[in-house]
Each structure stands twice: as structure tokens, then as C-alpha cells.
N, C-alpha and C positions, 0 to 999 in steps of 0.2 A: 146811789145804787138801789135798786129794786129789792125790797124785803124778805119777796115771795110768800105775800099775803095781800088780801085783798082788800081793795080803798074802806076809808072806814065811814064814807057815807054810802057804802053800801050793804044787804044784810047778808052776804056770802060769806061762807067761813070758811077757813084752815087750820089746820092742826099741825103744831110744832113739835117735833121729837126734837127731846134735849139730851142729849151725851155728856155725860163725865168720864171721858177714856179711863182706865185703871189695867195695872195686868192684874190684881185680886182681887178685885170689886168694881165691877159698872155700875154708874149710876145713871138711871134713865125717866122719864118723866113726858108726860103727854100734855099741853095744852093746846087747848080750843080755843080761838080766837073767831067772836062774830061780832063785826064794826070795832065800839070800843069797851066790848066785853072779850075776858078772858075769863076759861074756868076750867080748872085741875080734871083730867080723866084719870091719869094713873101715875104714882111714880115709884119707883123703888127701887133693891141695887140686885146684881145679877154676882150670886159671889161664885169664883172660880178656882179658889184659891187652894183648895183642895187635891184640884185635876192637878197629873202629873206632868210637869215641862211646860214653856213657855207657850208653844205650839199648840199644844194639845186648850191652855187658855183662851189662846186668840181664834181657834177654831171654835171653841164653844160660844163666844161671843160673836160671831162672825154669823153663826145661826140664828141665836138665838135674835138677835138683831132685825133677820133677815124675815122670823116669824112673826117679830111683833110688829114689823113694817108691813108684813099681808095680811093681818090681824086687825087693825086698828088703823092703816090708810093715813099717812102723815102724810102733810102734804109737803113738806123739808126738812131736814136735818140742820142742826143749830148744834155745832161742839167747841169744847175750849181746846183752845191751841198754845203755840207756846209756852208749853212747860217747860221748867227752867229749875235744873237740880244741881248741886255740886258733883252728884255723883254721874259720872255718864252713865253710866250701865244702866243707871235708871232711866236716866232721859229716853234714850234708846229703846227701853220696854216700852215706853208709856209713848214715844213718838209709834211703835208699833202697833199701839189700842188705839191710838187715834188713824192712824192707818188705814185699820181692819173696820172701823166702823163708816169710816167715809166710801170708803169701799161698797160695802154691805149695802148705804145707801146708792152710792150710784148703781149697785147694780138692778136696785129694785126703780130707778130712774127718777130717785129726789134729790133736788136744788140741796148744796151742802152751803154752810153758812157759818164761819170761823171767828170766833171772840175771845180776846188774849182773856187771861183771870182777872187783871186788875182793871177791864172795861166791865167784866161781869160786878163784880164787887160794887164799883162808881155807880154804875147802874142802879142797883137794888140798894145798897148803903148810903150812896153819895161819900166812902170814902172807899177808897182806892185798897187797902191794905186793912181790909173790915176783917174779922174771924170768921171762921164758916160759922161758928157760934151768932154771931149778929146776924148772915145772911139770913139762915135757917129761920129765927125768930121775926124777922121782916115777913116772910114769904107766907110765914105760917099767920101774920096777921091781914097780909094781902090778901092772900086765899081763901081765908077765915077754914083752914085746917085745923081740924078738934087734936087737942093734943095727945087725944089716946092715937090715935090716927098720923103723928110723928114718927117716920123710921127712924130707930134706934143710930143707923149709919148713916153719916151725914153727905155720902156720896149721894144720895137723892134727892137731898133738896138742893145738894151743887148741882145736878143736872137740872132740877127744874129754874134753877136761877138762869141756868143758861138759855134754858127756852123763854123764859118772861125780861131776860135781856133781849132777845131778838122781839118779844112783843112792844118793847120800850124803843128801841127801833124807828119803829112805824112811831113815835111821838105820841102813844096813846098810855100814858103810863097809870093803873090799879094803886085806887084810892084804898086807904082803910076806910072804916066808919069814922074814923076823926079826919079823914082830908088828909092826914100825912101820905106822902108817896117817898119816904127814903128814912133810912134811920137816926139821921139828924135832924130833919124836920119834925122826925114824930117826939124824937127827944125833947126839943124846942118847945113844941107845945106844950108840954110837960115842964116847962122851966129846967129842966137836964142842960142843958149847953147853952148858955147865953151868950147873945150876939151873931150865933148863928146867921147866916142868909135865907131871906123871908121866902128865897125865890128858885127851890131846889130843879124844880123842872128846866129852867132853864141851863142850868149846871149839870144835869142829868142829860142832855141833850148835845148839848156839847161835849160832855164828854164821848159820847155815843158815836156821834159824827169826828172824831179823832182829836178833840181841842187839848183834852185832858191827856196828858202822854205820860 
């Protein structure tokens, strides 16, 4: 399937808006993607949690969405799907964020682009059931984000995980300065986890492409 980004031996660029559905906090995130560079524009969360009734949230997001898409010109939406809670009520809210946002994008006529949580995770970790604590600190060495510069809520670097999972996608996955690209390979070199596999991209790939289930 087509990524909705452009070949990477070319120098054309797209920009991925990454979603983390929430009914009390969106977390949203812009990356730039030109060949096999990527580079952070914006991320951060939209909190709503204040506004009264469920309605009155998903209409604020539903906006505000709608402005950062005429603002800043993504050229697709990338959000997490299947959420999976004991509680329905909750599933239900958060099946309605996710909703309201894929909405927002087609209206404004961007390619939507769906990744369960634990292909986000694989992605960026190389383990499936990482903390948002490990994602976060991945991302923030990918990106080379100054730590002053870390939102306090971690809905925004889940959203950006999600947009640099659909970059990982396209098979072009952001090196640190040490060559690690997952948080056991950077572990690894580090002597942190012995015996690890020398050959994350590979496992990061497959699992992308649905190996890893």
C-alpha cells in the first residue's frame, strides 16, 4: 500500500500530521519528510478537558484540527486505532476522538492512515509493549529535541510516534548520532541488553508490513 509520501530518491516533501485521539487531551505532531530526511515542525497536546460535555470536546477538536490542517498543509493524517479498554464507555469516547479527527481530515481532503498502538510501539521501540516513557525518550534522541523543549504530556510525543511510524513505513527509518534506530538496539550498544539482534531494521520492517502481530 502507498504511504502517501513521496519516493525517497526523490527531493519532494510531505508532511505527516500525527493524531493521538483523547477526549481530554489531543496529542498532535507535524513531521516533514524530504527523501530520507525527517524533521519535527510542531508537536503538542490540545487539552479540552475543561470544556463542558463530551460534544462540546469533540467540537473543539474537530476545529481546531480543521485550523491546524489550513495552517500548516499536511499532506495526510496518520492516527492510532484500535484502542482497546475494559471500560466501554471509554472505548466509545475515544472511538469518537478518533472519529472526529479522521473526519476533520477528510474534510479538508487528506489520505487518512491507521496504526494499532503496538505497531506504533515495534516501530519506534522494537518492543511491542514499550512505556510511553521509552517511546518519548527514543523520539527525543531521534529528533535530537532539547529536553527543555519536552511537553510535559506525553500525548505528544504519542502523536509524533505515530507520524514517524508512518515515516518508518516508507523503510527509511532516523538514525541517532550512534546509528541506533530502536531502543534495543541503542540499548545494545551500550552493553544494556545482551544478545540482542544486530539487525533491528529488519524486525522494525516486518513488523510494519503486519509480520509482528
Amino acid at each position: 500500500e502507498e504511504c502517501g509520501c513521496v519516493n525517497e530518491m526523490t527531493n519532494e516533501r510531505c508532511r505527516i500530521l500525527g493524531i493521538d485521539p483523547g477526549t481530554l487531551y489531543m496529542g498532535y505532531a507535524l513531521l516533514d519528510v524530504e527523501g530520507k530526511q525527517a524533521s519535527l515542525v510542531e508537536f503538542g497536546v490540545l487539552d479540552v478537558h475543561k470544556l463542558d460535555g463530551q460534544y462540546a470536546r469533540l467540537q473543539k477538536e474537530f476545529f481546531f484540527l480543521q485550523d491546524i490542517i489550513s495552517r500548516q498543509h499536511p499532506t495526510l493524517l496518520a492516527i492510532e486505532t484500535q484502542f482497546v479498554d475494559k471500560n466501554p464507555q471509554t472505548m466509545i469516547k475515544i472511538v469518537h476522538a478518533q472519529g472526529v479527527a479522521i473526519a476533520a481530515a477528510l474534510s479538508k481532503d487528506l489520505p487518512v492512515y491507521e496504526y494499532s498502538p503496538m505497531k506504533i510501539k515495534m516501530a519506534i521501540t522494537g518492543n511491542g509493549h514499550a512505556s510511553k516513557e521509552q517511546v518519548a525518550d527514543m523520539l527525543q534522541r531521534f529528533m535530537h529535541i532539547p529536553a527543555t523543549e519536552m511537553p510535559k504530556k506525553l500525548d505528544a510525543t504519542d502523536a509524533l510516534a505515530i507520524a514517524y511510524c508512518h515515516f518508518l513505513q516508507r523503510g527509511l527509518p532516523i538514525s541517532d548520532e550512534h546509528g541506533a534506530k530502536d531502543w534495543t538496539s541503542y540499548a545494545k550498544r551500550r552493553g544494556m541488553v545482551p544478545g540482542v539482534a544486530t539487525t533491528p531494521n529488519e524486525r522494525l520492517l516486518a513488523a510494519l508490513n503486519g509480520a509482528n502481530k
